[in-house]
C-alpha positions as CSV (number, residue, x, y, z in Angstrom):
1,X,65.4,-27.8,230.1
2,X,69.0,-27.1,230.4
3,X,68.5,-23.0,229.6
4,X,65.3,-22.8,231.9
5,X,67.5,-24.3,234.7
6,X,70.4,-22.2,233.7
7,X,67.7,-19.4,234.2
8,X,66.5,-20.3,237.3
9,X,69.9,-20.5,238.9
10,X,70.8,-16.9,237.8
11,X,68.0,-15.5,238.8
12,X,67.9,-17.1,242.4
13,X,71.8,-15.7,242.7
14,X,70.2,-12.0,241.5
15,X,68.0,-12.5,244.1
16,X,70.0,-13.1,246.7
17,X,72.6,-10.7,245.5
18,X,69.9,-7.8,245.9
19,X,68.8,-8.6,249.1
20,X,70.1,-7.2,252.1
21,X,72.9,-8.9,253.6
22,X,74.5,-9.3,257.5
23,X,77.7,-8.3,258.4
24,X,79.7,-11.5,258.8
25,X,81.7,-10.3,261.3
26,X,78.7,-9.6,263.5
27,X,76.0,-11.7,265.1
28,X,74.7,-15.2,262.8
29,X,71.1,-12.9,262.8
30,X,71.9,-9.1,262.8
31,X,68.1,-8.9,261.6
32,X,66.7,-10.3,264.6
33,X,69.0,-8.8,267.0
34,X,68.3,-7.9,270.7
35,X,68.1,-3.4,270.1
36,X,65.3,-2.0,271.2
37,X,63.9,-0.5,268.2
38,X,61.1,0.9,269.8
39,X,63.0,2.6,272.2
40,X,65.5,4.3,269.2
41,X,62.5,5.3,267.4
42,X,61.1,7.6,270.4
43,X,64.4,8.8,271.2
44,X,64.6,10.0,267.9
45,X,60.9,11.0,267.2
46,X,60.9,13.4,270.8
47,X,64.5,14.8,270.9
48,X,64.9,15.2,267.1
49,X,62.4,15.4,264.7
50,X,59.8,17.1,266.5
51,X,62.2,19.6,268.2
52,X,63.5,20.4,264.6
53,X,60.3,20.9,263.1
54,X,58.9,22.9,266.0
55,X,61.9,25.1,265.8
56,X,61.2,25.3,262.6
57,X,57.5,26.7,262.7
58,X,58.6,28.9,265.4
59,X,61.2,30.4,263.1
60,X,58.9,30.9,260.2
61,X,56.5,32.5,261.7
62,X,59.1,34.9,263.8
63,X,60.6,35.4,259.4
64,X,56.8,36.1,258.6
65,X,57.0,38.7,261.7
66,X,59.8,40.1,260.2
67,X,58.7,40.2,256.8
68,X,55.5,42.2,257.6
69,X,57.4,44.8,259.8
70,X,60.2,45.3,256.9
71,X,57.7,46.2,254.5
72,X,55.5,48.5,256.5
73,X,58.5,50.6,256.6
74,X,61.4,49.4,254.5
75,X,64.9,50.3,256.1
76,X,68.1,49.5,256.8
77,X,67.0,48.5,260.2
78,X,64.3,46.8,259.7
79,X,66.8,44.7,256.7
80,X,69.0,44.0,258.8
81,X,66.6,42.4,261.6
82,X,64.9,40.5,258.5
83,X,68.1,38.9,257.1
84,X,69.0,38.1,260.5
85,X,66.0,35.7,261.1
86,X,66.2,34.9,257.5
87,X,69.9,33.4,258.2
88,X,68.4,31.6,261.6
89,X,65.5,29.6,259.8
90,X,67.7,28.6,256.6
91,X,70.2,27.2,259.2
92,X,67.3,25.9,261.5
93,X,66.2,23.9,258.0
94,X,69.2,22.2,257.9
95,X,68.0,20.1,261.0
96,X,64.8,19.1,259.5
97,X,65.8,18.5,256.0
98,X,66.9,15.0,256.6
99,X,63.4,13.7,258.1
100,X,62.1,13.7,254.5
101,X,59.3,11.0,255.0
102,X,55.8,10.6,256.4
103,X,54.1,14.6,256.0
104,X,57.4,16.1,254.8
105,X,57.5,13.5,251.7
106,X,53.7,14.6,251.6
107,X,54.4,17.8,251.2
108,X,57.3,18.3,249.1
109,X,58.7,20.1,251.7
110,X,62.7,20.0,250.9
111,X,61.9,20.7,247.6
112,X,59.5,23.5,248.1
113,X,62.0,25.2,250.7
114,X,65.5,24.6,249.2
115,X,65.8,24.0,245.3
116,X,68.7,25.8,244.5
117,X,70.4,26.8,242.8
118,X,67.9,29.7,241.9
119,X,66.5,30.1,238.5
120,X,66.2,33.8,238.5
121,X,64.5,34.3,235.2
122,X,62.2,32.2,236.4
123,X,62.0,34.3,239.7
124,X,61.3,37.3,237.9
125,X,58.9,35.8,235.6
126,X,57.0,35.3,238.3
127,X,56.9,38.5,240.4
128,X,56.2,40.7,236.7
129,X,53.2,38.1,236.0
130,X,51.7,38.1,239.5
131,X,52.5,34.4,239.6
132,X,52.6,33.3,243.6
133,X,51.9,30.0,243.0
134,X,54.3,27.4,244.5
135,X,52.7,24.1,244.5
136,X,55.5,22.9,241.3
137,X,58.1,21.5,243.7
138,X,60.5,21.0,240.6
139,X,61.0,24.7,240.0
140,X,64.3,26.9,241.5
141,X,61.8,29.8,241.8
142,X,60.8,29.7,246.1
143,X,61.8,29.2,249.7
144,X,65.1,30.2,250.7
145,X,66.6,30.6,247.7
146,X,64.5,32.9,246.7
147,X,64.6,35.2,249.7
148,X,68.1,35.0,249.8
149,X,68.1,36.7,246.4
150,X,65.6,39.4,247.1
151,X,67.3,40.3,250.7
152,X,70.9,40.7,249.2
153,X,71.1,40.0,245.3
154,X,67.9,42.3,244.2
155,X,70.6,45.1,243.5
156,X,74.0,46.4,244.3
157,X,74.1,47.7,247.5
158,X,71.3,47.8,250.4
159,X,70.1,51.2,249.4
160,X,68.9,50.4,246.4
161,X,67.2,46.6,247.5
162,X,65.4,48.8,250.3
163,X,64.0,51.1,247.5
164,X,62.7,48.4,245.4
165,X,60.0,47.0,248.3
166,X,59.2,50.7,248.8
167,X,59.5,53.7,246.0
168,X,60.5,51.3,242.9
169,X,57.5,51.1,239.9
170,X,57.3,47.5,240.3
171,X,57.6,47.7,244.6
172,X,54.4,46.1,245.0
173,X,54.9,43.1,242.3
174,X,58.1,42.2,244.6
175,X,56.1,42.8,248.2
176,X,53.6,40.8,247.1
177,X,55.7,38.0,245.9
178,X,58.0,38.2,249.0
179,X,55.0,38.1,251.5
180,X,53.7,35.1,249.5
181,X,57.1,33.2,249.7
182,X,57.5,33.4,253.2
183,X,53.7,32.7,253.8
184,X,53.8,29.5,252.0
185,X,57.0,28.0,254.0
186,X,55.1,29.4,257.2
187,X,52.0,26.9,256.5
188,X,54.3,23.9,255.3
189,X,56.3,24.1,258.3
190,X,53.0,24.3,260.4
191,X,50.9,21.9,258.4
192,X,54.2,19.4,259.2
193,X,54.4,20.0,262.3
194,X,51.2,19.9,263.4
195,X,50.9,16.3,261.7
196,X,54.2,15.2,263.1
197,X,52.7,16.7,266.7
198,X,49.4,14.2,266.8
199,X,48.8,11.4,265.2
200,X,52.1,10.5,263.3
201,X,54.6,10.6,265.7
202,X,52.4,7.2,267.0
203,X,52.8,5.9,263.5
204,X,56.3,6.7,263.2
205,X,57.3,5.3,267.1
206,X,55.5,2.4,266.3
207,X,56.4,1.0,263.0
208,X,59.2,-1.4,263.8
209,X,60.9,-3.6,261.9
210,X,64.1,-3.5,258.7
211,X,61.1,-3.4,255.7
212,X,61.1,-0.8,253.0
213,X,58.9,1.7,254.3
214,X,59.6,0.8,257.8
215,X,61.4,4.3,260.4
216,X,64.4,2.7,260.7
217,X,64.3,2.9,256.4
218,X,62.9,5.9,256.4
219,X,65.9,7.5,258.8
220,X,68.2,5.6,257.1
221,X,67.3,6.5,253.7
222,X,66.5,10.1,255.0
223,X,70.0,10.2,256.2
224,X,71.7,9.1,253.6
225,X,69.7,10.9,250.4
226,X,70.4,14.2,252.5
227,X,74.1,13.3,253.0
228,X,74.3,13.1,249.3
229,X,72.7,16.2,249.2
230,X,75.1,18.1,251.1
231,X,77.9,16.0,249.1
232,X,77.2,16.6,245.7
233,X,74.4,20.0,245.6
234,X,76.7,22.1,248.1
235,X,80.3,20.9,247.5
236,X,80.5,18.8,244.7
237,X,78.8,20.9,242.1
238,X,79.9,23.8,242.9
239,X,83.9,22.8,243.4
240,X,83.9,21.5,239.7
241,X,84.6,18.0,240.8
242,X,81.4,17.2,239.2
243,X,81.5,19.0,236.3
244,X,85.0,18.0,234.8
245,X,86.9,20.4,237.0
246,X,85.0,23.3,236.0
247,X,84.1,25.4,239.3
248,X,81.0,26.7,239.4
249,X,80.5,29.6,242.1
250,X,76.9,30.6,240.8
251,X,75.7,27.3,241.8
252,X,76.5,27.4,245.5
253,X,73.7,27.7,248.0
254,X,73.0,31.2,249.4
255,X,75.3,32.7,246.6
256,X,73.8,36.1,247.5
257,X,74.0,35.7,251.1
258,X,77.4,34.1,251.2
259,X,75.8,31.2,253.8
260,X,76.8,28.2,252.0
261,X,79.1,26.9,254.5
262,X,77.2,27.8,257.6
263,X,74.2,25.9,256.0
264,X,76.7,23.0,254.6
265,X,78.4,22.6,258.3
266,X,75.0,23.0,260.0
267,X,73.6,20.3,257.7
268,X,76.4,17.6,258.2
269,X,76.3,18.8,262.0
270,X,72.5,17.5,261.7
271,X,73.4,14.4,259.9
272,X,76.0,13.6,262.4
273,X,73.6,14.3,265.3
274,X,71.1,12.2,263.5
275,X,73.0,9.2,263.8
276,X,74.4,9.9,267.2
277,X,70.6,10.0,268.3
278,X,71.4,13.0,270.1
279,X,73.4,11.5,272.6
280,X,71.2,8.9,273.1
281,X,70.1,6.0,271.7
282,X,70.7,6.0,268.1
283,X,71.4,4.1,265.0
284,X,75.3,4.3,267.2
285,X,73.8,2.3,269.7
286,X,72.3,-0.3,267.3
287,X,75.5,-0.9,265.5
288,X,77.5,-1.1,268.1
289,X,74.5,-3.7,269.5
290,X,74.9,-5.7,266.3
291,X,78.9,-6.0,266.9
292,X,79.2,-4.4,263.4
293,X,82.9,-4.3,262.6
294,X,85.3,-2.4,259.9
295,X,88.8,-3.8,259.5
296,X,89.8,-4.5,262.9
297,X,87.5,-2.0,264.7
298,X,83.8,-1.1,265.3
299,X,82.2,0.5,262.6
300,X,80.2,2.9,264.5
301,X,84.2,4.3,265.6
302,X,85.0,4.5,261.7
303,X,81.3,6.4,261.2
304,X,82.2,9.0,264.0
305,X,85.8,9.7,263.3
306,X,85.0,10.2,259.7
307,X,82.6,12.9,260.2
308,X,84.6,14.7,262.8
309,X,87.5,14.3,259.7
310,X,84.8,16.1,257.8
311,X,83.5,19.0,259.7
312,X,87.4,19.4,260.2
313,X,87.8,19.8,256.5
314,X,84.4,22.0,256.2
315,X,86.2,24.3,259.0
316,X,89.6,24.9,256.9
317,X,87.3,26.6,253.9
318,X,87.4,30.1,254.0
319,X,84.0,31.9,253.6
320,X,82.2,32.7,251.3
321,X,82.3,29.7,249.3
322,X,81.4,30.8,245.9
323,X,85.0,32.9,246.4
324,X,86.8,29.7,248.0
325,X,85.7,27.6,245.0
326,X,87.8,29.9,242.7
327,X,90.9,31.1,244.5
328,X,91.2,27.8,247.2
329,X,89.3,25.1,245.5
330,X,91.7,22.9,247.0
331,X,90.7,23.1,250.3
332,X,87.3,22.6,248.9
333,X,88.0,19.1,246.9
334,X,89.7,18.0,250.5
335,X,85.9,18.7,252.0
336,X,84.2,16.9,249.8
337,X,86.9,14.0,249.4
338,X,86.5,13.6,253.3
339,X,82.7,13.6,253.2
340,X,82.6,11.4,250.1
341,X,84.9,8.7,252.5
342,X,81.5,8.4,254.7
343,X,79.1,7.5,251.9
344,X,80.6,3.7,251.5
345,X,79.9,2.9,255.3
346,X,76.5,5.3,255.6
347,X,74.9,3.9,252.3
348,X,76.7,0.5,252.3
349,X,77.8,-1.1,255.1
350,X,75.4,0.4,257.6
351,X,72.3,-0.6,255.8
352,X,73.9,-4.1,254.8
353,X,74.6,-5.1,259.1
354,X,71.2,-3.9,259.8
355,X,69.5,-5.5,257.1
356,X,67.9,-2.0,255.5
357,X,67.6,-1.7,251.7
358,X,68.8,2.0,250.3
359,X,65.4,2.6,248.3
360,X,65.4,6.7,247.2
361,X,66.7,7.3,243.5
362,X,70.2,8.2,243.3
363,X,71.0,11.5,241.2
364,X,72.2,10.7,237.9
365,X,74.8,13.1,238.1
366,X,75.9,11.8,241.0
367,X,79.6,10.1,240.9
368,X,79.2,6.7,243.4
């Protein structure tokens, strides 16, 4: 009797250990507290996600536009006017990635656009075999990555990238791969779109409350597995700090481009605004509605300074990172020190005060 009451005791304590708790420095019932949830949720549904997502569609489809006209008469004009819209949507992705839930989850849509870095053997594999299948969202062989390989790293100089979608052997293996690349993200972004755009933005607007599975845990979440993302997949991995101080310049996103910190700025610009609630109300507003407090200040002050701290820190990199990585990696460990800071109040303290439980998968790689 004595161990099965021992038992009982420790797991009641795990229980309550694994719930999630209230800030006691805020209200006795931060769960229950007076915020207009509803009210967030729209804010964030009409002036966010949907914006993002139909930006989005319209930038795919102006990048399948492009496509066609580059390779009914490949030139350096008609390149140049493709990597330019090419550049636009990638960055324009970076405001959608973190709304991973509801038809974006369905689709595997982050994975499907961005997987990098690029498995190039795989890549090729694919255009020699006739392969334009992309419904594996665990593969490095699609979306952006992909075309950001075939625009700038399919040879040495533009001459000779031009000549392959035109008098090359193989030209039609890699027009017809191309084509089919930017078709697919075309549809996703429409088929999301189109979902968020009737009957689940209702769903999403209307399904209040701190439950798994709930919006405000699924922005939370959503906000905090792409933070990581940008922490660990575009600074961490490639400055070395994750990989026992070995830099690792080939594993940078847009390594052929030389994007990566336009896309790593416009993605912590997009988690920043996410939280902000576009000046509006936001998951600001409902901290500062809970009285959630950090050391002798408001937490949602300690949230905001410390991504302004980071953005700052993003700014002092010189571009392109894969070359910062090598010959200023300090300047690069300072980034991802300063974005690493946010993670305790974004994945810890912020979900404790507002009773939301962090349910995604961590990477194992990952060092928190």
């Amino acid at each position: 009797m004595k161990y099965k009451s021992t038992t009982t005791t420790l797991l009641v304590i795990v229980l309550l250990l694994a719930a999630p708790s209230c800030n006691d420095d805020g209200p006795d019932d931060t769960c229950n507290a007076d915020f207009d949830q509803t009210a967030m949720l729209q804010n964030v549904a009409d002036n966010l996600i949907l914006p993002a997502y139909q930006q989005l569609l319209n930038n795919t489809t102006q990048l399948q536009t492009q496509t066609n006209t580059f390779l009914a008469d490949p030139n350096q004009t008609s390149l140049n006017n493709l990597r330019s819209i090419f550049e636009t949507t990638w960055l324009q992705w970076q405001h959608a990635s973190p709304y991973e839930f509801g038809p974006a989850q369905t689709a595997f849509l982050r994975n499907t656009l961005n997987n990098f870095p690029l498995d190039t053997v795989a890549l090729k594999d694919n255009i020699n075999l006739s392969t334009n299948s992309f419904n594996n969202p665990d593969t490095y062989d699609k979306g952006f990555p992909a075309l950001d390989y075939l625009l700038y790293g399919l040879a040495p100089n533009d001459a000779e990238i031009i000549a392959q979608f035109n008098t090359a052997n193989d030209a039609e293996l890699y027009r017809s791969y191309l084509l089919a690349d930017v078709a697919n993200m075309q549809s996703l972004a429409a088929n999301t779109y189109e979902q968020w755009n009737s009957s689940y933005q209702a769903e999403f607007v209307g399904n209040t409350g701190t439950a798994a599975g709930t919006s405000l845990s699924n922005i939370i979440n959503g906000l905090n597995q792409n933070y990581e993302s940008i922490k660990r997949d575009k600074i961490g991995i490639p400055s070395g700090v994750l990989t026992s101080g070995f830099a690792n310049p080939q594993n940078t996103e847009a390594y052929y481009s030389g994007l990566s910190l336009k896309l790593a700025q416009a993605a912590l610009q997009a988690s920043q605004t996410l939280y902000l609630g576009a000046n509006s109300l936001g998951l600001d507003d409902y901290l500062i509605a809970v009285d959630a407090q950090k050391g002798n200040g408001l937490l949602n002050d300690a949230i905001k300074a410390q991504f302004t701290n980071a953005l700052n820190a993003l700014q002092n990199i010189e571009a392109p990172l894969s070359n910062a990585v090598e010959t200023d990696n300090a300047n690069v460990i300072t980034a991802y020190n300063e974005i690493t800071k946010q993670l305790v109040d974004l994945k810890t303290s912020m979900p404790s005060v507002l009773c939301v439980s962090i349910t995604y998968i961590d990477n194992p790689s990952d060092s928190d």
